[in-house]
mmCIF file of the C-alpha atoms, coordinates in Angstrom:
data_MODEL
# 
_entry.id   MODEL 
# 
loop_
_atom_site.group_PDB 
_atom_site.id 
_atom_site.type_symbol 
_atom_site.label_atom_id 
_atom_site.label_alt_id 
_atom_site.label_comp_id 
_atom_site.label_asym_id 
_atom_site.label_entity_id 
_atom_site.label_seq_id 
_atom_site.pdbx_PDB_ins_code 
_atom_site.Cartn_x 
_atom_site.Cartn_y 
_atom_site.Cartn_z 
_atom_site.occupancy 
_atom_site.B_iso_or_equiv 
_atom_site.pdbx_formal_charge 
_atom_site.auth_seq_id 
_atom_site.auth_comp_id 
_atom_site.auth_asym_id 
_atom_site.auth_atom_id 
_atom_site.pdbx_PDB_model_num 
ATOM 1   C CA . UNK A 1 1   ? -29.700 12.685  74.305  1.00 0.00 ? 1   UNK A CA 1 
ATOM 2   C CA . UNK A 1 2   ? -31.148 9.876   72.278  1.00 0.00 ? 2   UNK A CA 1 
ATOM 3   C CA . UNK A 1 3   ? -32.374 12.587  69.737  1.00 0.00 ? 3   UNK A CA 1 
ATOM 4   C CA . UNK A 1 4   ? -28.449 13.775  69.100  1.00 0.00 ? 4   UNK A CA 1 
ATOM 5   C CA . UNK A 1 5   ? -27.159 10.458  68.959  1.00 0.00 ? 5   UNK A CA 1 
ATOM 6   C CA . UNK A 1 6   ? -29.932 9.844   65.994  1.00 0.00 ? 6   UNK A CA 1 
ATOM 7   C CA . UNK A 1 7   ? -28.905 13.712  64.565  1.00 0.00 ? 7   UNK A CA 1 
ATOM 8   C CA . UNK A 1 8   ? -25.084 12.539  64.942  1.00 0.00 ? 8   UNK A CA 1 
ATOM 9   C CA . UNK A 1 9   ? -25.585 9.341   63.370  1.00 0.00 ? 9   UNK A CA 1 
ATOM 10  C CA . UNK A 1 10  ? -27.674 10.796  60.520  1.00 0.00 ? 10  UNK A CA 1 
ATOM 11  C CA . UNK A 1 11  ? -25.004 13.338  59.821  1.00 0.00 ? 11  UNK A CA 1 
ATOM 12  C CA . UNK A 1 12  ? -22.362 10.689  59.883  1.00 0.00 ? 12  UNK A CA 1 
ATOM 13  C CA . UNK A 1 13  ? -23.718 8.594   57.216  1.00 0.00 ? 13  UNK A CA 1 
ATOM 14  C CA . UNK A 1 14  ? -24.826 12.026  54.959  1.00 0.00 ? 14  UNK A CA 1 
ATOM 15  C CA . UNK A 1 15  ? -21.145 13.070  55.370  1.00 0.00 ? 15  UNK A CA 1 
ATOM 16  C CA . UNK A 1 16  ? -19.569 9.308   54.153  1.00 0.00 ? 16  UNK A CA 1 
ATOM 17  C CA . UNK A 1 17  ? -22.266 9.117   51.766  1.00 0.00 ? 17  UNK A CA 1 
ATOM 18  C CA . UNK A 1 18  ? -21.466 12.300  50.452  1.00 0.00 ? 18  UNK A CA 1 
ATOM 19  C CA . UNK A 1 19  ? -17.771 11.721  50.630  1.00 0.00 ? 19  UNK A CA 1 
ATOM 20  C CA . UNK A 1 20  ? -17.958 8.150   49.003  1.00 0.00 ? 20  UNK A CA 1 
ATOM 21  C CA . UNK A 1 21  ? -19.492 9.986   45.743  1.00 0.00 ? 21  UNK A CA 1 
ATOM 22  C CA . UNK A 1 22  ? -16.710 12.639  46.075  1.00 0.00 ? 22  UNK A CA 1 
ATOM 23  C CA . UNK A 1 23  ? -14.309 9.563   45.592  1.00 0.00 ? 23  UNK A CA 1 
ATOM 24  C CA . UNK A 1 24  ? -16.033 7.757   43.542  1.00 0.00 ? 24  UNK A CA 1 
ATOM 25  C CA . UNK A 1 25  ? -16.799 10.225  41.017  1.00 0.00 ? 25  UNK A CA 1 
ATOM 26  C CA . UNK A 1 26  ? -12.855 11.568  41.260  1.00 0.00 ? 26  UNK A CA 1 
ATOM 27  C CA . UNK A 1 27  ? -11.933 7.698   40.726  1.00 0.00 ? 27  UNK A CA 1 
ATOM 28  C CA . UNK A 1 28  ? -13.038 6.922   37.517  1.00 0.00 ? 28  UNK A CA 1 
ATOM 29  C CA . UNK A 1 29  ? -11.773 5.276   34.772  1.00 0.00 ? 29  UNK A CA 1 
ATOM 30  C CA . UNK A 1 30  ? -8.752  7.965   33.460  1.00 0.00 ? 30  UNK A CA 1 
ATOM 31  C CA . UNK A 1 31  ? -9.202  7.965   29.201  1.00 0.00 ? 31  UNK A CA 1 
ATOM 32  C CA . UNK A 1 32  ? -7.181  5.250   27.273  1.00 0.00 ? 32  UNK A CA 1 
ATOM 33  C CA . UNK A 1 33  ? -4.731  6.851   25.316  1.00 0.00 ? 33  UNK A CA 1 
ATOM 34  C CA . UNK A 1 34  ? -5.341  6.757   21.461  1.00 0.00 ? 34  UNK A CA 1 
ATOM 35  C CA . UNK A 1 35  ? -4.284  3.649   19.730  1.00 0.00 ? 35  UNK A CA 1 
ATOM 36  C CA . UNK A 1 36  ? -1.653  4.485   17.277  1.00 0.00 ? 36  UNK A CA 1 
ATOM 37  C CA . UNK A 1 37  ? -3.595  4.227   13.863  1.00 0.00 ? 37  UNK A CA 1 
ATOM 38  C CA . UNK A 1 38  ? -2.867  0.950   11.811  1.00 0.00 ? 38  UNK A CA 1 
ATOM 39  C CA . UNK A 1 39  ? -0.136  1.806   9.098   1.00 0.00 ? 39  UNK A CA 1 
ATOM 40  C CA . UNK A 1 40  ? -2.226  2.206   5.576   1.00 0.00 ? 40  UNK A CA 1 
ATOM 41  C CA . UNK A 1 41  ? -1.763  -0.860  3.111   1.00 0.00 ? 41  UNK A CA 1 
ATOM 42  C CA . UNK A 1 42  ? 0.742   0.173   0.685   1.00 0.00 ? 42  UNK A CA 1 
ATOM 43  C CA . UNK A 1 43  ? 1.080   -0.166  -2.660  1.00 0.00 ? 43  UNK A CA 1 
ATOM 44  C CA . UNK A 1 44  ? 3.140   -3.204  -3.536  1.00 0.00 ? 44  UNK A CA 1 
ATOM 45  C CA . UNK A 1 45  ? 4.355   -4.651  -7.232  1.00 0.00 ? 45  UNK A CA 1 
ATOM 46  C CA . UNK A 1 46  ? 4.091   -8.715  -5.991  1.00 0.00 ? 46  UNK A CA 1 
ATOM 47  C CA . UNK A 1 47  ? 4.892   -9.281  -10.077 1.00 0.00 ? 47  UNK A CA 1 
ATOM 48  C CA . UNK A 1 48  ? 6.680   -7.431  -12.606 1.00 0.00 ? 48  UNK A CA 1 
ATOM 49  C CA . UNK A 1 49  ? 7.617   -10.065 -15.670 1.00 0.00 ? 49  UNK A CA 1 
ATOM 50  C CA . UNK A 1 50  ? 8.301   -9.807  -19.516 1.00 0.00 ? 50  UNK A CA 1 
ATOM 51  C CA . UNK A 1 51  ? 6.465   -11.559 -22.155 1.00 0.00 ? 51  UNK A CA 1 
ATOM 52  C CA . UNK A 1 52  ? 5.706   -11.512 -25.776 1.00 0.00 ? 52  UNK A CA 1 
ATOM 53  C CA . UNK A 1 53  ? 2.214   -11.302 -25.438 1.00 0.00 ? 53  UNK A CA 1 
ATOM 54  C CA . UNK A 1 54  ? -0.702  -10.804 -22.969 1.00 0.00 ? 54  UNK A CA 1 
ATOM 55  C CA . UNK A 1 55  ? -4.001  -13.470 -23.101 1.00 0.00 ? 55  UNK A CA 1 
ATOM 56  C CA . UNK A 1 56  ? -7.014  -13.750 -20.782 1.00 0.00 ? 56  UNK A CA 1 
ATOM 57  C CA . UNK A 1 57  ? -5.004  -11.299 -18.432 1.00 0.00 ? 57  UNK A CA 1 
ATOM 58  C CA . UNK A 1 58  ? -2.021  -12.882 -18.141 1.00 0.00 ? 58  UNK A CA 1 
ATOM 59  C CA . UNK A 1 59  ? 1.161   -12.760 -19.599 1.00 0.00 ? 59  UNK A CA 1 
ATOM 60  C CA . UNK A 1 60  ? 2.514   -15.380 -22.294 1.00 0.00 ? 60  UNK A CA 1 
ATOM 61  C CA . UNK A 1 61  ? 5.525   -16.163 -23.694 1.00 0.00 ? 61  UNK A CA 1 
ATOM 62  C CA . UNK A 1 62  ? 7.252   -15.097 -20.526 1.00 0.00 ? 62  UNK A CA 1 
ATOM 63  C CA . UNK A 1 63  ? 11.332  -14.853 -20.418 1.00 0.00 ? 63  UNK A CA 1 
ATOM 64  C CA . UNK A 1 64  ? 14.617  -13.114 -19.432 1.00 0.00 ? 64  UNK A CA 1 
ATOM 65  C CA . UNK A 1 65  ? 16.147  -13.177 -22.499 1.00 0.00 ? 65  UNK A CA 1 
ATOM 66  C CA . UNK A 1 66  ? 14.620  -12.817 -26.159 1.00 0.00 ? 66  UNK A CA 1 
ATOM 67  C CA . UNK A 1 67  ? 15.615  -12.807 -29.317 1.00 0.00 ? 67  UNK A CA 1 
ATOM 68  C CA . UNK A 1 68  ? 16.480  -9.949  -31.865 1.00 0.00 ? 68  UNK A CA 1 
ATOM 69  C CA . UNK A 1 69  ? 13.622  -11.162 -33.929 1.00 0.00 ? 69  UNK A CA 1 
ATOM 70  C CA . UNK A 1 70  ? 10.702  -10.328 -31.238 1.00 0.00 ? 70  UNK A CA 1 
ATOM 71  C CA . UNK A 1 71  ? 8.954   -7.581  -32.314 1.00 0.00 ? 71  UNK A CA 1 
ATOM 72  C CA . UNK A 1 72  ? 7.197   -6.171  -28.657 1.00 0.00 ? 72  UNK A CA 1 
ATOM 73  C CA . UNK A 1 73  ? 8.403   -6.919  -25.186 1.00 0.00 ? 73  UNK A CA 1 
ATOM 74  C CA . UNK A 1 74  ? 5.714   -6.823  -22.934 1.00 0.00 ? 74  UNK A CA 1 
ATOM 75  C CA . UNK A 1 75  ? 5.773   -5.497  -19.354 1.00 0.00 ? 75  UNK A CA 1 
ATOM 76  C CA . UNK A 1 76  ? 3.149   -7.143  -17.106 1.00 0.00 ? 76  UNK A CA 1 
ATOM 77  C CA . UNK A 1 77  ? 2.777   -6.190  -13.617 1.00 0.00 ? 77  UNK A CA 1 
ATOM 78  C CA . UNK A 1 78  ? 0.394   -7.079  -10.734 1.00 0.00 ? 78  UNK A CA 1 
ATOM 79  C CA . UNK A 1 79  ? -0.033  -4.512  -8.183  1.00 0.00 ? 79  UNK A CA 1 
ATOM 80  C CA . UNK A 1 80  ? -1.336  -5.251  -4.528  1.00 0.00 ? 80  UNK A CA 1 
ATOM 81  C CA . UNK A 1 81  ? -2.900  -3.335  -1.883  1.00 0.00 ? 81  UNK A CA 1 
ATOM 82  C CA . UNK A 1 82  ? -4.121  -0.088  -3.621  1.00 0.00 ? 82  UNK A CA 1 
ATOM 83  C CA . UNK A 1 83  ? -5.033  2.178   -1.309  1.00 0.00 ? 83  UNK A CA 1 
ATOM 84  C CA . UNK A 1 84  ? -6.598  4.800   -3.802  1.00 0.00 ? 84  UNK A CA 1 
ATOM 85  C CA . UNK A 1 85  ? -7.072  5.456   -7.340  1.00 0.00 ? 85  UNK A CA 1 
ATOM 86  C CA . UNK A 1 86  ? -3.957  6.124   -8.872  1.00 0.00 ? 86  UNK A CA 1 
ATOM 87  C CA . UNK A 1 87  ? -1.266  5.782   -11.580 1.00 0.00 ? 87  UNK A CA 1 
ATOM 88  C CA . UNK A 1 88  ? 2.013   4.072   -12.018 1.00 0.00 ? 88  UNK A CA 1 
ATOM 89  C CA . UNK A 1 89  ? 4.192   5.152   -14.494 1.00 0.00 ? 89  UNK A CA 1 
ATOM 90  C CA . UNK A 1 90  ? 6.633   2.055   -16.376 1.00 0.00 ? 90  UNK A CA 1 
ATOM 91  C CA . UNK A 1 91  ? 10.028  3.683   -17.527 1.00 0.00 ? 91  UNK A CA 1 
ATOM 92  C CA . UNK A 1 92  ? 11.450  1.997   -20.185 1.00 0.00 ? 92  UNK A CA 1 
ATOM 93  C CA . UNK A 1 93  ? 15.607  2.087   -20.744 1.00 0.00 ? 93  UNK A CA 1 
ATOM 94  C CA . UNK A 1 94  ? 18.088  0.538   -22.417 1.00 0.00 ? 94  UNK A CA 1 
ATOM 95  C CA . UNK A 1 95  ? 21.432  0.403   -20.857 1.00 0.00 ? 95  UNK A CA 1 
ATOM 96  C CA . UNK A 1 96  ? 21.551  4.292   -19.458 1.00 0.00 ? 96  UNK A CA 1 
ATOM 97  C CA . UNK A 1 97  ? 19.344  5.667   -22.012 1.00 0.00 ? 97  UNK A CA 1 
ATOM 98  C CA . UNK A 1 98  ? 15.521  5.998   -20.974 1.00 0.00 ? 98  UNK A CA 1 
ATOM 99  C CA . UNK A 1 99  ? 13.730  5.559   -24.055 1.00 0.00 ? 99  UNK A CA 1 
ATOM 100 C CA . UNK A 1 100 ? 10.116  5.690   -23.440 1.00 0.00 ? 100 UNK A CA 1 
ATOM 101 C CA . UNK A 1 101 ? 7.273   6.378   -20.441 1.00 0.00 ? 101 UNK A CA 1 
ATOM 102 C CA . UNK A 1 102 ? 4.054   5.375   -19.859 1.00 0.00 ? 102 UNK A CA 1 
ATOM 103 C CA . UNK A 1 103 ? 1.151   6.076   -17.536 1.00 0.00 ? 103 UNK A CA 1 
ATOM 104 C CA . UNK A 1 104 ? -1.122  3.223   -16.641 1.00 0.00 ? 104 UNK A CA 1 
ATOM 105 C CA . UNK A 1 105 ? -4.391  3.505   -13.984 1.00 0.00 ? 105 UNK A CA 1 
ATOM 106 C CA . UNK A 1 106 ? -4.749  1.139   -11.250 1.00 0.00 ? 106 UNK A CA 1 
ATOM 107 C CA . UNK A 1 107 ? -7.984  1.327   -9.080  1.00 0.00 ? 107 UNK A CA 1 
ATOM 108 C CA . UNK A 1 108 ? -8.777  1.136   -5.328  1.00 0.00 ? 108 UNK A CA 1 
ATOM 109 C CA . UNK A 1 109 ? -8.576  -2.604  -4.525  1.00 0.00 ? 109 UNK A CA 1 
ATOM 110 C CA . UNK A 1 110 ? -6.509  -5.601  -3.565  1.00 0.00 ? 110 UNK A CA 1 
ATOM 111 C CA . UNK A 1 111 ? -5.196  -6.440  -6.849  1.00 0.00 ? 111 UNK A CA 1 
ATOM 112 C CA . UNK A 1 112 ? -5.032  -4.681  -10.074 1.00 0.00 ? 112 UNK A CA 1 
ATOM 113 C CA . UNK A 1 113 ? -2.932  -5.877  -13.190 1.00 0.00 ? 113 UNK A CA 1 
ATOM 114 C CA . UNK A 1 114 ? -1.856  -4.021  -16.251 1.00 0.00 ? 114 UNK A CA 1 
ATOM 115 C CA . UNK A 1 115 ? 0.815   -4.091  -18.685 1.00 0.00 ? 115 UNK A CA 1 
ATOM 116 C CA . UNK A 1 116 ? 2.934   -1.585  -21.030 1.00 0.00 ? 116 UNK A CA 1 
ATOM 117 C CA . UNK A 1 117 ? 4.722   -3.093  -24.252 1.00 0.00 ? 117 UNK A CA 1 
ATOM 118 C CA . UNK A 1 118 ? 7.693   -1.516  -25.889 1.00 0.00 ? 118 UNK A CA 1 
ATOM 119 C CA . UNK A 1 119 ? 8.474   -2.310  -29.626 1.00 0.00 ? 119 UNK A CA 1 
ATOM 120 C CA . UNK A 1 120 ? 12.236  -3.421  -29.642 1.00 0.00 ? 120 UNK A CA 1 
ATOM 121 C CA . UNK A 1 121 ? 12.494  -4.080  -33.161 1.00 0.00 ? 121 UNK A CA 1 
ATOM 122 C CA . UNK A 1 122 ? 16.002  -5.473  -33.100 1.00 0.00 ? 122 UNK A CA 1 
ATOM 123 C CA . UNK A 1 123 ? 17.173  -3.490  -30.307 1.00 0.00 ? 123 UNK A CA 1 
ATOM 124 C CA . UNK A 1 124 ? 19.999  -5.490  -28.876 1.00 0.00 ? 124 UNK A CA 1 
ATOM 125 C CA . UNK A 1 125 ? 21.283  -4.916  -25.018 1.00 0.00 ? 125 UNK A CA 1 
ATOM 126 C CA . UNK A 1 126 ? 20.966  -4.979  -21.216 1.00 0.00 ? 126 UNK A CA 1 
ATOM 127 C CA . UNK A 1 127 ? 17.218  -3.114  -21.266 1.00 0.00 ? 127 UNK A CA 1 
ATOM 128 C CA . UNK A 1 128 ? 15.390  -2.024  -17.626 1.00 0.00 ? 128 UNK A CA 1 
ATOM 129 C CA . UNK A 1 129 ? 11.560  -1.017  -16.640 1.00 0.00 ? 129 UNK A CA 1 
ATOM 130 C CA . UNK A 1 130 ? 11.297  0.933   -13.570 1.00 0.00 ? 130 UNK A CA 1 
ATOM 131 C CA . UNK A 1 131 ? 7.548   0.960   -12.222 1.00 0.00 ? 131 UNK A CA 1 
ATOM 132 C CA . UNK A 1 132 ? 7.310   4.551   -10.525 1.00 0.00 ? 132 UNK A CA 1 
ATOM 133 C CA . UNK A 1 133 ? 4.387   5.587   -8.263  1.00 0.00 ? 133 UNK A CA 1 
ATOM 134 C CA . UNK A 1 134 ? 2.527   8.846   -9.037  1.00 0.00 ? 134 UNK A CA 1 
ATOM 135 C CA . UNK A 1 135 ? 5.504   10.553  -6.519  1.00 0.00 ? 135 UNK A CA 1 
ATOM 136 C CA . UNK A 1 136 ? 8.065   9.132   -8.503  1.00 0.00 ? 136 UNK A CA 1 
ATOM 137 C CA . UNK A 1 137 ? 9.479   7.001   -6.380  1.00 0.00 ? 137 UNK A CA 1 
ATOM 138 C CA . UNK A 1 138 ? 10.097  3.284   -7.773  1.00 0.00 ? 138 UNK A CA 1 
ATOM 139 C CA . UNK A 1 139 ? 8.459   0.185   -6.545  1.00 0.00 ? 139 UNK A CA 1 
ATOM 140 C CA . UNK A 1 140 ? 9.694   -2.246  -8.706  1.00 0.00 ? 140 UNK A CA 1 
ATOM 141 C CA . UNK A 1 141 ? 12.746  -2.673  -11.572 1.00 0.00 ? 141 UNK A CA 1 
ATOM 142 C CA . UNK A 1 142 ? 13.097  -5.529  -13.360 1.00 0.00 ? 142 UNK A CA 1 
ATOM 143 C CA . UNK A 1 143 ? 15.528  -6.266  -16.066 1.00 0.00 ? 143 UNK A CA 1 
ATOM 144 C CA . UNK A 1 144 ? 15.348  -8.062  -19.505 1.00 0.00 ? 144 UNK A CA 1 
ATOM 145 C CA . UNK A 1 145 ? 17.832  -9.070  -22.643 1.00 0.00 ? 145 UNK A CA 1 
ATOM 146 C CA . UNK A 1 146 ? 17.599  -9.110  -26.047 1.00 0.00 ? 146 UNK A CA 1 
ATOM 147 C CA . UNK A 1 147 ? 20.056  -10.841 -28.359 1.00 0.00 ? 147 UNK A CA 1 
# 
């Protein structure tokens, strides 16, 4: 009798260890669901101004308004959070009419500057530059005078 009391109590402890794995193994740790990715930096124009010059990488002789007399009106930008190599494209109008386009490069980076000019010569009015993205779309407008 002692021998099937040891056998019982032997098969006991097989069966709960056996059954402890079972629920141990079908209690694990379910898989966290996958973080929604972090939104991409975007590109951002954090400066668009007008000048009548650019020195050392920054713009001079910066206004709103200039006179009939200035010759180029320059269009300096500073672009932040590039995510890629690509092109923005600075639309030049006065009043309705678009008069010129051009295609500038900014790199992969945190900051990038550049700058498109547009000779005026005399041109008076209410004049616009729209700074597209390579989709189109525009990230910036800013607005000058000339009198």
């Amino acid at each position: 009798m002692k021998k099937r009391a040891a056998v019982r109590m032997i098969l006991v402890v097989s069966i709960l260890m056996m059954w402890g794995m079972v629920l141990s193994a079908s209690g694990q740790e379910k898989a966290k669901p996958a973080e929604a990715p972090k939104e991409a930096a975007t590109l951002t124009i954090a400066r668009a101004v007008f000048g009548t010059g650019v020195e050392n990488s920054e713009p001079t002789g910066t206004a709103e308004t200039f006179p009939a007399s200035t010759e180029k009106v320059y269009c300096f930008i500073e672009a932040t959070n590039i995510p890629k190599d690509t092109e923005v494209t600075f639309v030049w109008s006065q009043g309705d009419k678009e008069l010129s386009k051009f295609n500038l490069p900014l790199k992969t980076g945190s900051r990038w500057r550049t700058y498109a000019y547009k000779n005026i010569r005399g041109l008076k009015g209410d004049w616009k530059v729209e700074i597209k993205d390579a989709e189109g779309k525009v990230l910036k407008e800013a607005k000058f005078k000339v009198e």
